[in-house]
Every structure is written in C-alpha cells, then in structure tokens.
C-alpha positions in Angstrom: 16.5 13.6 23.2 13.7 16.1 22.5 10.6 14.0 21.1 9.6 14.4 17.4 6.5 14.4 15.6 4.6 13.3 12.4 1.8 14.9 11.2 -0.4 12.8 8.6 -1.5 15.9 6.3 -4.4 15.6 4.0 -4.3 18.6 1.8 -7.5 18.0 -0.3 -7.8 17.8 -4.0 -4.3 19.8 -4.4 -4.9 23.6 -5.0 -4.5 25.8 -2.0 -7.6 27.0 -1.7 -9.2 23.8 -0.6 -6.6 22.9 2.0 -7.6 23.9 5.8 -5.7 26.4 7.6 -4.3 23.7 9.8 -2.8 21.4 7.1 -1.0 24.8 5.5 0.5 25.1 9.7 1.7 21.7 10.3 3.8 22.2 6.7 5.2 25.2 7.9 5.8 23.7 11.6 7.8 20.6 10.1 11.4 20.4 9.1 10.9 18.3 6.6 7.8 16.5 3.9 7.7 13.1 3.3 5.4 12.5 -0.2 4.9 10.8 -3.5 6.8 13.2 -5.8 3.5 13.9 -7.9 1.6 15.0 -4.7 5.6 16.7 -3.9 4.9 19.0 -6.8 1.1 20.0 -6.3 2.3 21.1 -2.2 5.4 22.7 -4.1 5.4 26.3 -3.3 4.1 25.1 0.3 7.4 23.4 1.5 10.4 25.6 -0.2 13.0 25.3 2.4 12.4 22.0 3.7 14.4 18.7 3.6 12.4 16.9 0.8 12.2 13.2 0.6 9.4 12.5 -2.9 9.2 8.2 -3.8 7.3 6.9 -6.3 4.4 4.2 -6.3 4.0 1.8 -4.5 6.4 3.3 -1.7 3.9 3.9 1.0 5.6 1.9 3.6 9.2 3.2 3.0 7.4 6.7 3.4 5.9 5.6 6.6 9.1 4.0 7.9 11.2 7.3 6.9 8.8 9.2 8.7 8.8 7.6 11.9 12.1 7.1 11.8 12.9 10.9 11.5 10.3 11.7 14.5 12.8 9.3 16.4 15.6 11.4 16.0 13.7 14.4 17.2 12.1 15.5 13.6 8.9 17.6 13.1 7.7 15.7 9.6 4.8 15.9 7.4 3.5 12.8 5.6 1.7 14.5 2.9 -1.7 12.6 1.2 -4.1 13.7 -1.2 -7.6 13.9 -0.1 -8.3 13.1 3.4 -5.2 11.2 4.6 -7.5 9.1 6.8 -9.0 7.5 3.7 -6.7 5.0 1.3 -4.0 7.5 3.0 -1.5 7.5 4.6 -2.9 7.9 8.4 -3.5 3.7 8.9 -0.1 2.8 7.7 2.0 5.1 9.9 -0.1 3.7 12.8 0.7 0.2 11.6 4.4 1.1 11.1 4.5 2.6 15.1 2.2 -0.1 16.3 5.5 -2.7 14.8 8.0 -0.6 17.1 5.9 -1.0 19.8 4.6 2.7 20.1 2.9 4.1 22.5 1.1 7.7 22.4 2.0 8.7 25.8 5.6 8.1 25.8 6.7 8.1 22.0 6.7 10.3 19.4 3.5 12.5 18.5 1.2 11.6 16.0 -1.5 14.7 14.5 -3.6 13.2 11.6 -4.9 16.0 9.6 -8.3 15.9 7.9 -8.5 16.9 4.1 -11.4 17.2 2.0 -11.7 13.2 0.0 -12.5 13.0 -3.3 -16.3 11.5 -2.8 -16.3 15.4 -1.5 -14.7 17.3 -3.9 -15.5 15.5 -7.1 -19.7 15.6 -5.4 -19.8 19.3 -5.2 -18.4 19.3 -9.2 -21.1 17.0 -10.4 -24.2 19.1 -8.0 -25.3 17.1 -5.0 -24.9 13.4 -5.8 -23.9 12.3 -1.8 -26.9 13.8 -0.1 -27.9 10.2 1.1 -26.4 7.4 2.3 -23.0 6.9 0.3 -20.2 4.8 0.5 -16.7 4.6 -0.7 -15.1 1.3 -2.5 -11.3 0.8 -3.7 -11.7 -1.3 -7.2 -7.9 -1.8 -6.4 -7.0 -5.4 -5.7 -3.2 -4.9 -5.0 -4.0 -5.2 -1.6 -7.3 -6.1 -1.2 -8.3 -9.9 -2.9 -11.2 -9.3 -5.3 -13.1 -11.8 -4.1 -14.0 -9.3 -1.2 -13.9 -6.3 -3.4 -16.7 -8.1 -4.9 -18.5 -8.8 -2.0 -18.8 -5.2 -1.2 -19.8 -3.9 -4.9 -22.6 -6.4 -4.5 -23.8 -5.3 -1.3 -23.5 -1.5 -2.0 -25.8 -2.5 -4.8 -28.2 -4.4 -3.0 -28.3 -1.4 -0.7 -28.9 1.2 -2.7 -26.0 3.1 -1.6 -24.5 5.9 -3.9 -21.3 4.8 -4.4 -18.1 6.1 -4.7 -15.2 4.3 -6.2 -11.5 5.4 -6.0 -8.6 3.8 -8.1 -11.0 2.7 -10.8 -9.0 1.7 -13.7 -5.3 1.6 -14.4 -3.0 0.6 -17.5 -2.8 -3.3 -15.7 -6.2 -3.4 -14.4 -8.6 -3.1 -16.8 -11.2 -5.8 -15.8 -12.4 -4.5 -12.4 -14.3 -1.9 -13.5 -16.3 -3.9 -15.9 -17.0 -6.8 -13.5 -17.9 -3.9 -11.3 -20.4 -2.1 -13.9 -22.0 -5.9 -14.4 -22.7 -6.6 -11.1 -24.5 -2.5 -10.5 -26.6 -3.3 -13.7 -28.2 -6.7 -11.7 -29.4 -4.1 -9.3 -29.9 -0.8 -10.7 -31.5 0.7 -14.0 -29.0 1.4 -16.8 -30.2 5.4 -16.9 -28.9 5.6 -13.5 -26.9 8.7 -13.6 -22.7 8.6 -13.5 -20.4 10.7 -13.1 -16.9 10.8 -14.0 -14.5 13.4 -12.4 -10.5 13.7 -13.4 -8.3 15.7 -11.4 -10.7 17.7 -9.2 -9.6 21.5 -9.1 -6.7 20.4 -10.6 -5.3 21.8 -13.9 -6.4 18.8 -16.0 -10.2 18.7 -14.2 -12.3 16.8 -16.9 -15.8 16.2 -15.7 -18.3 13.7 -17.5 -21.9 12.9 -17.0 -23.2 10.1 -18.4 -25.2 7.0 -16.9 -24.6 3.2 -15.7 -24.6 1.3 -18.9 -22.4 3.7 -20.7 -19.9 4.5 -18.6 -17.7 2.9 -19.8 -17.6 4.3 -23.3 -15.1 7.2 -21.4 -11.6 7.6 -20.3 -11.4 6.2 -16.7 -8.1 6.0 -15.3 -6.1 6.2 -11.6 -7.1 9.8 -11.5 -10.9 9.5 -12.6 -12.9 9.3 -9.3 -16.4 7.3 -10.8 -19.7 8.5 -8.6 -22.9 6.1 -8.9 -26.2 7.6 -8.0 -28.8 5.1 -6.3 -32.6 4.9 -7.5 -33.4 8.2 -6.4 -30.7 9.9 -8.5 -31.1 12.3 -11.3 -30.1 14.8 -13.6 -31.3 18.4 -13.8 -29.6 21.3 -15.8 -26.2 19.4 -15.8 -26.5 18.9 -12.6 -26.6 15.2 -10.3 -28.9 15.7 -7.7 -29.7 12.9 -5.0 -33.1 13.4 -2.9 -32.6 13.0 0.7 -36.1 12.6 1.2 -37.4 15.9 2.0 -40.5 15.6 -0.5 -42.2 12.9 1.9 -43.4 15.2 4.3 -42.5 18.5 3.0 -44.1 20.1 -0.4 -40.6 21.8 -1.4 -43.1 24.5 -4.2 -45.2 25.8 -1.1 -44.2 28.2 1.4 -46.8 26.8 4.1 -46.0 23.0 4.9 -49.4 20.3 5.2 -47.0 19.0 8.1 -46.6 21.4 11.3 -43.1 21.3 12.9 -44.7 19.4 15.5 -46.3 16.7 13.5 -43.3 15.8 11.2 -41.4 13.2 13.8 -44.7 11.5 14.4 -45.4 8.2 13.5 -48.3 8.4 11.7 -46.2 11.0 9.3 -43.9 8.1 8.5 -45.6 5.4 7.5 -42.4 3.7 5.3 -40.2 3.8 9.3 -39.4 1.0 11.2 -42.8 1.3 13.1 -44.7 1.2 9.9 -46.7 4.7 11.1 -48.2 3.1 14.2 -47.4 4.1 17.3 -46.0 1.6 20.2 -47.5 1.3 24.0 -44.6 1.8 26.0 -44.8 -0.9 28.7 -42.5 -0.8 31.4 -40.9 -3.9 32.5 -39.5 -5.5 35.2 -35.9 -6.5 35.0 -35.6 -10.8 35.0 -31.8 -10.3 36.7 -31.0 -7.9 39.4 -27.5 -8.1 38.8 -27.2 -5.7 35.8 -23.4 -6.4 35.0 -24.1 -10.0 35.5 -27.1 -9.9 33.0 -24.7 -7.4 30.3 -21.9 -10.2 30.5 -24.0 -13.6 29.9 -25.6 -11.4 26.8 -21.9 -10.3 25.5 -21.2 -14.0 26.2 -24.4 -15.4 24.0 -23.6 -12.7 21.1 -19.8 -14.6 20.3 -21.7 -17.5 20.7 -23.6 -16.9 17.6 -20.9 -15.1 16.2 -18.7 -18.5 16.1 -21.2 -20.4 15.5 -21.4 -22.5 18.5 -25.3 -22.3 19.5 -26.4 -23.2 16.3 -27.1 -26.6 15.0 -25.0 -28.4 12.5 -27.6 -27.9 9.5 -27.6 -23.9 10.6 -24.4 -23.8 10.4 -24.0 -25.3 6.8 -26.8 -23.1 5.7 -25.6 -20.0 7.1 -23.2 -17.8 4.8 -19.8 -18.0 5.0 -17.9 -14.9 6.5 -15.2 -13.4 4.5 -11.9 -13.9 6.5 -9.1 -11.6 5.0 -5.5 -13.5 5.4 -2.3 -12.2 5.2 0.0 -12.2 2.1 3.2 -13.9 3.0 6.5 -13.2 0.5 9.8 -14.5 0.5 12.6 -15.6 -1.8 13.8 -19.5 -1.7 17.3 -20.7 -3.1 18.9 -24.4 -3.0 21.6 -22.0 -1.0 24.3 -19.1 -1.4 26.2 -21.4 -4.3 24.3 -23.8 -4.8 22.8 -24.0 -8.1 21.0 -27.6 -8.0 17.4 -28.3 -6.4 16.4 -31.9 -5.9 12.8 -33.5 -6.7 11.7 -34.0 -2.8 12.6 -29.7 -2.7 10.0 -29.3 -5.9 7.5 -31.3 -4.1 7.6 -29.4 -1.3 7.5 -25.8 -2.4 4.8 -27.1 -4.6 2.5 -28.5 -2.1 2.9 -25.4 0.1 2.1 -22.6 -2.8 -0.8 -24.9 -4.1 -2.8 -23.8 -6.6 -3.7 -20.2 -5.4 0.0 -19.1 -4.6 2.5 -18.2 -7.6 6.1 -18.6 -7.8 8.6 -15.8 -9.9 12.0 -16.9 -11.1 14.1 -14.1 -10.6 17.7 -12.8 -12.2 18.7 -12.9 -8.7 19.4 -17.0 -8.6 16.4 -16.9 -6.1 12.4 -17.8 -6.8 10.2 -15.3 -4.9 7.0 -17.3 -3.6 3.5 -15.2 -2.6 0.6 -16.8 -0.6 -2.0 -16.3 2.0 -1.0 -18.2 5.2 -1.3 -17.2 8.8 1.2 -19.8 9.2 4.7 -18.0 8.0 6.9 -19.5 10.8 5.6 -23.1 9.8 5.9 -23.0 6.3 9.7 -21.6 6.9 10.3 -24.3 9.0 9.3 -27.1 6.6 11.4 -25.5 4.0 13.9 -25.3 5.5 14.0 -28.8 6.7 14.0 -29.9 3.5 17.0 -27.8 2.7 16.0 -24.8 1.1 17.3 -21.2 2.3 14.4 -18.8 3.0 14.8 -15.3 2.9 13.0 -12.2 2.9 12.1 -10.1 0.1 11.7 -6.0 -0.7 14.2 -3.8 0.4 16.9 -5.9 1.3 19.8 -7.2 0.8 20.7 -10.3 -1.7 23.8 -12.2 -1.9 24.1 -14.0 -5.1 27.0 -16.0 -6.1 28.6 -18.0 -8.6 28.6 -21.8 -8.6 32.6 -22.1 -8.2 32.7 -24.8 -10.7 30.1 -27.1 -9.3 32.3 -26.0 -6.0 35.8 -27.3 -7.7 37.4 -23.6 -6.4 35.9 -23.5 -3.3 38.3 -21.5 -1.5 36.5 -18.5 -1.4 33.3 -20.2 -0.3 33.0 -19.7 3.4 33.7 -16.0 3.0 30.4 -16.1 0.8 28.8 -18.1 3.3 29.8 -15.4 6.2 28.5 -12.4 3.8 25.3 -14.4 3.5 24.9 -15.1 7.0 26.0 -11.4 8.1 23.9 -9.5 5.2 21.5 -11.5 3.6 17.8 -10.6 4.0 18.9 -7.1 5.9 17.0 -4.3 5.4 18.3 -1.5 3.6 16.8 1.9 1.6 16.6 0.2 -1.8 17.0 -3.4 -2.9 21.1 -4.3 -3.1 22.8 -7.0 -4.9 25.8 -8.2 -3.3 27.4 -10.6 -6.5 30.0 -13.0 -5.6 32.2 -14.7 -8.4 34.7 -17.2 -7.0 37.6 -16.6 -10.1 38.4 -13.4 -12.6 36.3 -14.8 -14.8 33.5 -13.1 -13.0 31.3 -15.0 -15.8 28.2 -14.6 -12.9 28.5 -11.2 -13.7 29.4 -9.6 -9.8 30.8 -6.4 -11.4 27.3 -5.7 -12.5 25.8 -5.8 -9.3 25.5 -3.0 -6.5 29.0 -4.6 -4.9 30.5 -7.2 -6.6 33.2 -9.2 -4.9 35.9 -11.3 -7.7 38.1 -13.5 -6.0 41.4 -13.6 -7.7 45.0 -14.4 -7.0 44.3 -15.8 -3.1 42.8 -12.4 -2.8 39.7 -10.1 -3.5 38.8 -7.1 -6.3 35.6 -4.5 -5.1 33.6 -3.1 -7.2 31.1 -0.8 -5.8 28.0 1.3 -7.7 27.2 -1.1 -11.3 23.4 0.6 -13.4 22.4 -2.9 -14.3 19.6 -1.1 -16.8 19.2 1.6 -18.7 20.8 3.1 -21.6 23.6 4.6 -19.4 24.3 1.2 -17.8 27.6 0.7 -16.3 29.3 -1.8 -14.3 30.5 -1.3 -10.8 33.8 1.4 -10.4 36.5 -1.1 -9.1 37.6 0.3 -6.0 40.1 -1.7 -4.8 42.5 -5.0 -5.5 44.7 -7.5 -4.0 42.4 -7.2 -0.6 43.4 -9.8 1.9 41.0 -12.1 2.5 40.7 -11.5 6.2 38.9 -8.0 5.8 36.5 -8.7 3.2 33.7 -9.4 5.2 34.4 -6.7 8.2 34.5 -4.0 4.9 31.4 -5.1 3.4 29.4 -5.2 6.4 30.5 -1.2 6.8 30.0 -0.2 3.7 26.2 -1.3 4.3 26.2 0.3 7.3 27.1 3.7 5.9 24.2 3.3 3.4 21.6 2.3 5.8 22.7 5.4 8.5 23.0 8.0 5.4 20.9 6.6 2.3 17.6 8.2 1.7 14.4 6.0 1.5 14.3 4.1 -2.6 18.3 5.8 -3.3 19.8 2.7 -4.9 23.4 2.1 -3.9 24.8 3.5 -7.3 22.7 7.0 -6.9 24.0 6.9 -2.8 27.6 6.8 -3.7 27.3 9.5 -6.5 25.7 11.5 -4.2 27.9 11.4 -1.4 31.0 11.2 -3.6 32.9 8.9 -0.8 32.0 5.6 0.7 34.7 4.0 3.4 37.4 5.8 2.0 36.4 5.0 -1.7 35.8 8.1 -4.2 33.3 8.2 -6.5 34.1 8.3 -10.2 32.3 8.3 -12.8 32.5 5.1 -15.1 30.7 6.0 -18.4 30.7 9.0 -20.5 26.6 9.6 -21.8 26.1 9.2 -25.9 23.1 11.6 -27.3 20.8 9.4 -29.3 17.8 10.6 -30.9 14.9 8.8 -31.1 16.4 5.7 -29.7 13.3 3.6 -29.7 13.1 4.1 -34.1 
C-alpha cells in the first residue's frame, strides 16, 4: 500500500496574504483538510474540491486520530491550525496520537509540520514593536493545564520581566483567570504598563485596543482577543507600543557618529550591567584533574541527577528547597453497580469516595453511569480496587454505552444474558461519536431504549430494533423501528455489525442518527424519516 502523509499546516492569522507559499502547496498537494469548521471557512476558497472533514471544539484528538488514520490508508491530509500549528496547535497532538500506534518516521507514514506566523507575531506588528525583547507565551486556559501551574508561570514571567503574551484569555465559563492573572502582574509591574488588546488579527472583525495594566480589564477580552503585556521598558509613542531592546546603552540612536567604535562595543568595560560587571577576566589555563574525559563528563551527568532528586542534599535542604511542580495525568472513566444493576451498596460508596478524595469530582450521568475525573499515575490500580469491590469500570468519550433497564429488580430476566453479551462485546468500544445502545427487558420500554442511538425491546420471547432516536432538540424523535419478532439468537451478531459499519464509514463527531440519514442504508435497514419539522417563530418567547 502506497504510504500517506499529514501535513500539520499553520496558515497564520487567516487571510491569504499572510500564509507562506508552502502552507498554500501542502493544501493543494492533499486530498483532503482536516479542521475546526471556523478555521474550515477562513481556508475556504483554498480547499474547493477536497474531501472536507470541519468538528467543533474541543475535537482536537478526533481530528488527530482522523488524520492519521486517513495517512494509513494511503491519504495526502492537511491538519489545518491557526497561527503557527507548532504552538497550542495541532503539531504535538498528531505526534502524540502516532507515538500511541507506535510510529516510527522511517517506516510509517510522513509527517511535514508547517510553520505559520503565531499570534504574539501578528497581533506585535498591529500594536508597533512590543516583542523586541525577551517575550514569552502563556495559555490562561486551564482545561488542560491545572492552574495551579498556570500560576506558577504568570508569576515567574512577572518576576522576569518578560513581555508577555497570553492566548485563550477569557471565555464565556472562564472568567476568573484573567483577573487572578492581572493581580499577580500588578505585584510586579507599574499599573501604566502599556497593554494591548488585539481581536481577530487581519481578520474581518480586527479590533485593536491600547490601554495599560490596571485597566485592562475595563475591555472586551474574549477567546479571540490575544492580550500583549509590555515589561518595564515598554511604552507608548504615537499609538504605537514600542519595547527598547537596549540599543540606547551604547549607541546615541539622534547622532549619526557613535561615542562607541564598532570595535569597542563588545568590550567589557562598555558593559558594565553584563555578567562580568565591565571588568575583564585573566584567562588561566588549566590543567585537567581527570585524564579520562568521558569518564570525568559521566561522574558530572551522574552528580547533576543527584541534585536534581535530591539525594546529595541534607534532610533540612531538602525541606527548605522549593517544591517542583510535577504535572499528573487526568484519568476519566464511567462506574456502574453493572449492566442492570440499579443498586450500589455502602462498602461501593466508601470506596469510590476514598479513591476521588477531595480533589477529584464525580458527575451523575442520564446514562445510568457516574463519570469519575482525577489525577493518578495509577489508572490500572485504581481499576482494579474497583472492581474488586464490584463495580464495572468503563471508559468514557467516544464510545460506546450500553444502558439497560432493571427487568423488574431482575423478575424478567430472560433477556438478561443477551444484555450482558452486548455489554461485554460493545461496551467501552470506540466509535466516531458517543452511542447509546438502550436495552428494555419488556414492551413497556419504560427505560426509554427507543430514544437511544439503538434501542433493543424485548417482547414476545423475541426482540424489536430501533435504530437512529434525536434525544434533544426541538426536532427530537425516537429511533425508526427497523425490525420485529427478531429471534433471539441474532441479536447480538446484528448489533455488533451494525457498529461495525459505523466505525469503517462514519465520519469523525457524526452521531449515529446523522450516519444513517446520510447513508440512507445500514445492514439492510432504509432510512426513513420519523418526524415531520413544525415552523415556530420565536420559540424561546
């Protein structure tokens, strides 16, 4: 099979003019784009002709995973990122994803990360020449990052005196980040400090505001405001921000003949605020203490970890030194008393509470399961206790859920071991977007299957499928019954192929109901529509 390949485009602040020539080639080069649909429609009249595949928020991995997977199968694909797709792009994450598979660069598929010009950039060169000294780039976004270490590197960028960037500011739900953020800058910095706000850079909605640090937040600031802090050098001049680099130390920038020769400027004595404090050092050669040089390079790599870990110093330098900021991982997952079993015990409660603690937090779900979120580095161990103790672990995201009813506190418990096998088959498998698979164990259905992606009724010593239910929405609908009477024998071989026709031909985030409408036929089964749409105006009144 003829290897694919994923280029990781950055295509600047969006208009076509400040995307490079090679960016503009790989889009043309690939048969299809992989993008969040907003980013879709700024690239728009770049990619006519291509297979298109646009998620929403939040969907960076799925995009990552479609992409790789498309490369696999021989593919040319463009994972498209605003700015530089190197920074909070998409260019880390499709390494991540390959890295998972196993990849490896000289055998697999090609990877070509494209640079793009990052917002610090573009939004710099609208407000003058605020990055012309040291800078740096923070993400007030604590989705994936915990605060606490946000926090950590505000404070040090502002100890530093570092111009700094910061990306994903503000959003509808976040609100407090950028205030803790402007608190912690005005310990360090003067409130005149100059600030500037840019929205959508060389985009049709570019708003630009200059203002300073203790006002700041008197503007808009939102996902698409990129907020640039000047350090103590920074200032204003004719609406423009200007940082020094610190030219005016040894040059005299309103006279065309220098004080300083060209040959004088790197000498010490010309910089008296260097490392050297202006005074030049006797060079004194020495002679090496160990002959063996890769002997002597090893005991000092060996000497470094030790003060890294901690292990040469003493007890009280330990407990005086600062801690290090160790970043865990998140771990999620969705815990049930089983597939019909409704009732949890105490000794289960006491469990799941000790292990989530007082930093994790548990959800209740409509799904009959509680999703659970903590840092751990200890997934496999904390399954394992839960387990023991008799709960059913499972994963959570895409995948799929099999929910069923209680059978009458298990009173009709025929159907039971065919929900069992679906669970055991199914459950927890990954697929494009979340599924329900709802099980009700009488015609009653009063568990509500036909309202889930499948829903399963047994009834009469035999089963009814219903396939493609809209929970939500004004045009909800329940699933389009498909079939009745089904012995109970090929149930579970029919289910498991229906998945496997929407993993192989779904599209990344197509929920099952949009999948069969789109291919119109599923195992045989022809899409009809189950609702006829009502015109209301002004619903919300």
């Amino acid at each position: 099979m003829m290897k694919g390949k994923i280029f990781v485009v950055g295509f600047g602040p969006g208009d076509e003019a400040h995307m490079t020539h090679r960016a503009k080639e790989a889009l043309i080069e690939s048969d299809s784009v992989i993008g969040y649909k907003t980013y879709m429609d700024l690239v728009s009249h770049l990619i006519e002709g291509k297979e298109i595949v646009r998620t929403g928020m939040t969907e960076e991995v799925t995009r990552a995973q479609e992409a790789v997977r498309q490369a696999e199968n021989g593919s040319k694909v463009s994972v498209i990122s605003s700015g530089d797709a190197g920074l909070y792009g998409m260019a880390g994450l499709v390494y991540e994803v390959l890295i998972e598979k196993g990849w490896k660069e000289e055998e697999g598929i090609g990877v070509e990360i494209i640079p793009g010009v990052s917002a610090i950039n573009s939004c710099a060169s609208l407000l003058g020449a605020p990055v012309m000294h040291d800078a740096c780039t923070i993400s007030l976004s604590d989705h994936l990052t915990p605060w606490e270490l946000i926090e950590k590197r505000v404070e040090a960028a502002a100890q530093a005196d570092f111009v700094i960037a910061l990306y994903n500011p503000k959003s509808g739900r976040r609100t407090k980040q950028i205030e803790e953020t402007q608190r912690i800058l005005l310990k360090y910095r003067d409130p005149k400090t100059p600030v500037g706000l840019v929205k959508s850079a060389f985009r049709e909605r570019q708003h630009i505001v200059m203002t300073d640090l203790e006002n700041m937040l008197e503007f808009e600031i939102g996902m698409l405001t990129t907020v640039i802090i000047g350090n103590n050098s920074t200032f204003y001049y004719d609406g423009k921000m200007i940082t020094p680099r610190g030219y005016q130390r040894k040059y005299t920038l309103g006279e065309e003949e220098q004080k300083l020769k060209p040959a004088q400027r790197l000498k010490p004595e010309a910089e008296p605020w260097a490392m050297h404090g202006g005074k030049r050092e006797k060079l004194v050669k020495k002679k090496p203490l160990i002959k063996n040089k890769q002997l002597a390079a090893t005991d000092l790599a060996k000497e470094a970890l030790s003060y890294i870990d901690g292990t040469t110093l003493t007890a009280d330098a330990r407990e005086e030194a600062a801690p290090v900021f160790k970043q865990t991982s998140v771990f999620e997952f969705a815990v049930s008393p089983g597939v019909w079993q409704k009732s949890i015990n105490a000794s289960q409660l006491a469990l799941l509470a000790d292990i989530v603690g007082e930093k994790g937090e548990v959800y209740y779900t409509t799904s009959h399961y509680l999703r659970v979120s903590l840092e751990t580095e200890e997934p496999q161990e904390i399954t394992r206790r839960l387990e023991e103790e008799g709960w059913t672990v499972s994963p959570v995201g895409n995948v799929i859920h099999v929910k069923a009813c209680d059978f009458c506190d298990g009173e009709k418990k025929s159907s039971i071991p065919y929900a069992e096998e679906i669970k055991e088959r199914l459950g927890g498998l990954k697929v494009p977007k979340v599924l329900r698979i709802g099980f009700n164990g009488c015609g009653m259905a009063c568990y509500g299957a036909v309202a889930d992606d499948i829903g399963i009724v047994y009834r009469r010593g035999a089963f009814d499928l219903f396939l493609g239910a809209k929970a939500m929405g004004r045009n909800a609908h329940t699933g389009q019954p498909v079939t009745e009477g089904l012995p109970p024998e090929r149930l579970v071989d029919l289910i498991v192929n229906i998945i496997d026709e929407y993993r192989e031909k779904g599209m990344p985030n197509e929920r099952f109901y949009k999948f069969f409408k789109r291919v119109q036929r599923v195992q045989n089964f022809q899409y009809q529509e189950m609702f006829t749409p009502v015109e209301v105006n002004n619903p919300c009144e």
